[in-house]
C-alpha positions in Angstrom: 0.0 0.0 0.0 1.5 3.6 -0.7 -0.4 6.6 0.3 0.1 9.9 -1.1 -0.7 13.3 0.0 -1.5 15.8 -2.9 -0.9 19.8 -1.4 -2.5 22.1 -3.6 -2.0 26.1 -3.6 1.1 26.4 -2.0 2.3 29.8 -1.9 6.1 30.5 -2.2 6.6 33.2 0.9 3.5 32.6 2.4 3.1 28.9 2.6 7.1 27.6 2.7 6.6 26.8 6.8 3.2 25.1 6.6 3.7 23.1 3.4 6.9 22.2 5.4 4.6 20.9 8.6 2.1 18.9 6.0 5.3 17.2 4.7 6.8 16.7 8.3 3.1 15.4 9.5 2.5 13.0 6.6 5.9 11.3 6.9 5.6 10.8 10.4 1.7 9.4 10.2 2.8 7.2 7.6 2.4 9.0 4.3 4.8 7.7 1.4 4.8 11.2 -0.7 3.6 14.5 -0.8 3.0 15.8 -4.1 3.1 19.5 -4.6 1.3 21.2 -8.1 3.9 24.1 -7.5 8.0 23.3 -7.3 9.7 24.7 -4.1 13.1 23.4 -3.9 13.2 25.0 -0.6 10.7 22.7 1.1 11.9 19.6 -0.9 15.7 20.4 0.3 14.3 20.6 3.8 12.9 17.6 4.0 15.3 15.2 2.1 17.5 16.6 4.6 14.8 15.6 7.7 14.6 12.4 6.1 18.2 11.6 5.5 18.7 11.9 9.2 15.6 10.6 10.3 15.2 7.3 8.4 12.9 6.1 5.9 11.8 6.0 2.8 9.5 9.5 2.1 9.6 11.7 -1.1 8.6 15.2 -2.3 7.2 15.2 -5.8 5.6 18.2 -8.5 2.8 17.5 -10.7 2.4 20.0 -13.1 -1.4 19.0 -13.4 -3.2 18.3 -10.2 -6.8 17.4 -11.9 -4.8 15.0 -14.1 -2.8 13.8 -11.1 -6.0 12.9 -9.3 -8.1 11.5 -12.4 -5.3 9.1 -13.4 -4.4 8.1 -9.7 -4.7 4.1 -9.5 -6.2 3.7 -5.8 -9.1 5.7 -3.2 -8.5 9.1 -3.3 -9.7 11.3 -0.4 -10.6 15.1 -0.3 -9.9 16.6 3.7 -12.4 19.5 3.5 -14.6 21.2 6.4 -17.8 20.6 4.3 -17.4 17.1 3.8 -18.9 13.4 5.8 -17.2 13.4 9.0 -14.4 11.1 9.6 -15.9 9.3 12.1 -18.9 8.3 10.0 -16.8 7.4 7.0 -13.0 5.9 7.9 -14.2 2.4 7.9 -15.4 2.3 4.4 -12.8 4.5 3.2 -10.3 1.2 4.9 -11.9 -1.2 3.3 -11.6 0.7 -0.3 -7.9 0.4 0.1 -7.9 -2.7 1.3 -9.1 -3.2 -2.0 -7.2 -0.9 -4.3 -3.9 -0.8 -2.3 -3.2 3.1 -2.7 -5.0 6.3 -1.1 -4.6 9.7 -2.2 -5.2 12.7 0.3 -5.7 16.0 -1.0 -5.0 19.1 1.4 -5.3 22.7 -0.1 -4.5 25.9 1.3 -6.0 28.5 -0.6 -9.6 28.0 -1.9 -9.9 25.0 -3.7 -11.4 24.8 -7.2 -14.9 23.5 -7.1 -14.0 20.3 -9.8 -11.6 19.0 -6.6 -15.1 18.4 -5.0 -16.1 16.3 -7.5 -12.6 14.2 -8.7 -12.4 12.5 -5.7 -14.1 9.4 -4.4 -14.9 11.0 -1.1 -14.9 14.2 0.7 -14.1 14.0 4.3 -14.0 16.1 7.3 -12.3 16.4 10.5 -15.2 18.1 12.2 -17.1 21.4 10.5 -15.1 24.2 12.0 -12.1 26.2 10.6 -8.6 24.8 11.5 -5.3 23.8 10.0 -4.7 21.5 6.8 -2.2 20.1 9.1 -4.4 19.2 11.8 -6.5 17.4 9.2 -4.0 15.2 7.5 -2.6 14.1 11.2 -6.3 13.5 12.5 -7.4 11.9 9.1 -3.7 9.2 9.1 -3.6 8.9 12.6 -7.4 7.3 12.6 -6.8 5.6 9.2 -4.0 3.8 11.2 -6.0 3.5 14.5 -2.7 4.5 16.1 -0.3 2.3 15.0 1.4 4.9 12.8 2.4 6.0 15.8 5.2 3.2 16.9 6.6 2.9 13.3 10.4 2.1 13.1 11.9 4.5 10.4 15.6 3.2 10.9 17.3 6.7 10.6 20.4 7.9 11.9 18.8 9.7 14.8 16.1 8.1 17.3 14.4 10.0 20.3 14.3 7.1 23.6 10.6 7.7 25.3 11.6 9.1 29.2 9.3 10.2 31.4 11.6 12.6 32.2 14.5 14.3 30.5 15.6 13.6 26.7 17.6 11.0 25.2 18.5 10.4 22.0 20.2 7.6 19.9 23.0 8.7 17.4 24.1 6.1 15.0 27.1 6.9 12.7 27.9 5.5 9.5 30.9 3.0 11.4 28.1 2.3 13.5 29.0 3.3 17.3 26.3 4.7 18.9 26.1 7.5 20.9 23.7 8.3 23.6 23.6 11.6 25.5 21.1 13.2 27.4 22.9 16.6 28.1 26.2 17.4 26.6 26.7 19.4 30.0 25.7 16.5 32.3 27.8 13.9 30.1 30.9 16.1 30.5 30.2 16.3 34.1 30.2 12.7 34.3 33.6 12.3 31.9 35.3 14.9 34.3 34.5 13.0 37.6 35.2 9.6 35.7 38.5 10.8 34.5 39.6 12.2 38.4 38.4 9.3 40.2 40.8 7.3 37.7 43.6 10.1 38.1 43.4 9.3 42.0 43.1 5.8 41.9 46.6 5.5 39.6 48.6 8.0 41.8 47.3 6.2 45.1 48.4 2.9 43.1 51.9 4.1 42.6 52.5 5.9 45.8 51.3 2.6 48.0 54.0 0.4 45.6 56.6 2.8 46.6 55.7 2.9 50.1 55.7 -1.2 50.0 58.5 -1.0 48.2 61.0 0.8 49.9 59.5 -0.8 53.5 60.7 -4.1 52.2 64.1 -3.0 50.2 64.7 -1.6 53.9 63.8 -4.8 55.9 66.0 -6.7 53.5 68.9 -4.5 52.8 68.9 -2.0 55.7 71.5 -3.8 57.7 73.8 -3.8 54.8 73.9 0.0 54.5 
C-alpha cells in the first residue's frame, strides 16, 4: 500500500513553513509522498535533509497537473475539506476501499480549492465542520486511518528519540556504526570529568602505596647492609 498526499496552492513566501509541517506530518503518520502542483526546492531540500537523518523511505514530488494527477491516480482518493462526511462516520469504508485498491490519495489545499476537486475524488471527508489547520487534518485523518499504529513505526534513521518520562535521550548512529547516547552534553561532561579524576586518583594512590611497599621491604632486607 502507498499513500500519497496531494498539497495544492502552496504559496512561495506565504506557505514555505506550513507546506513544510504537512510534509513533516505525513511522513511521520505514515504518508509515502507529498505531491506539490507548485516546485519549491526550498521545502523539498528541507525535508530530504529531515529524512536523511531521520530514516525512511518519504519523497517530495511536483505534478504539473493536479486534476490530471487525481483523475489518473490508480487507488481511493480522499478530499480533507470542512464541508465534507465526517471522519468518524466514513473511515471504515474508506479502509476497506484500500484494502481493496492498495493506494490512497489525500488531497489538502491551502487556498480556496477549485470546485471540480469536490467532485474528482471518491470521497470528501472532514475532521469536524469548523475552521482549522490542513495540518491538523491530514494528522487527524492518518492517525485514525492507522487506528494508532502509525504512531510506533520504526523509520531506521540515523537519529532516534528514547521515550523518558523525564528528561531527553536520544540515539545517534554513525555511518561505522557506534552509537552514541547523551542526554545533556553538560551533564555527560560532568560525568567524563569526575570519571577521568576518580581514575587520576586511583593510579597516583596505586603508585604511591608500591613505593611505600617497596622501599619498606628493600629496607627490611637490605637496611643492615647500609
Amino acid at each position: 500500500m502507498m499513500i500519497t498526499v496531494l498539497r495544492l496552492g502552496h504559496r512561495f513566501e506565504r506557505d514555505k513553513r506550513i507546506s513544510t509541517h504537512i510534509c513533516l506530518t505525513a511522513r511521520a503518520f505514515g504518508a509515502d509522498e507529498v505531491v506539490f502542483d507548485v516546485r519549491d526546492e526550498r521545502v523539498e531540500d528541507s525535508i530530504k535533509r529531515i529524512t536523511d537523518e531521520w530514516g525512511g523511505n518519504f519523497k517530495v514530488n511536483f505534478t504539473e497537473n493536479y486534476k490530471d494527477f487525481i483523475k489518473n491516480f490508480d487507488g481511493v482518493s480522499v478530499h480533507l475539506t470542512m464541508y465534507g462526511l465526517q471522519v468518524n462516520d466514513i473511515i471504515r469504508e474508506i479502509s476497506d476501499k484500500v484494502n481493496e485498491r492498495k493506494n490512497m490519495l489525500i488531497i489538502v489545499g491551502g487556498q480556496k480549492v477549485e470546485s471540480d476537486v469536490y467532485f474528482l475524488t471518491d470521497y470528501n471527508v472532514a475532521i469536524g465542520n469548523q475552521p482549522h489547520s490542513e495540518v491538523a487534518a491530514l494528522a487527524v485523518f492518518l492517525d485514525r486511518f492507522f487506528n494508532g499504529k502509525e504512531l510506533v513505526r520504526k523509520f531506521n534513521g540515523k537519529i532516534e528519540v528514547i521515550p523518558k518520562a523525564q528528561g531527553k535521550e536520544v540515539l545517534k548512529n554513525h555511518s561505522d556504526f557506534s552509537v552514541l547516547r547523551f542526554k545533556d552534553f553538560s551533564l555527560s561532561f560532568r560525568i567524563f570529568n569526575e570519571i577521568f579524576c576518580i581514575l587520576f586518583v586511583n593510579s597516583l594512590l596505586h603508585c604511591l602505596l608500591n613505593k611505600v611497599l617497596y622501599e619498606t621491604v628493600f629496607l627490611s632486607v637490605f637496611g643492615e647492609v647500609f
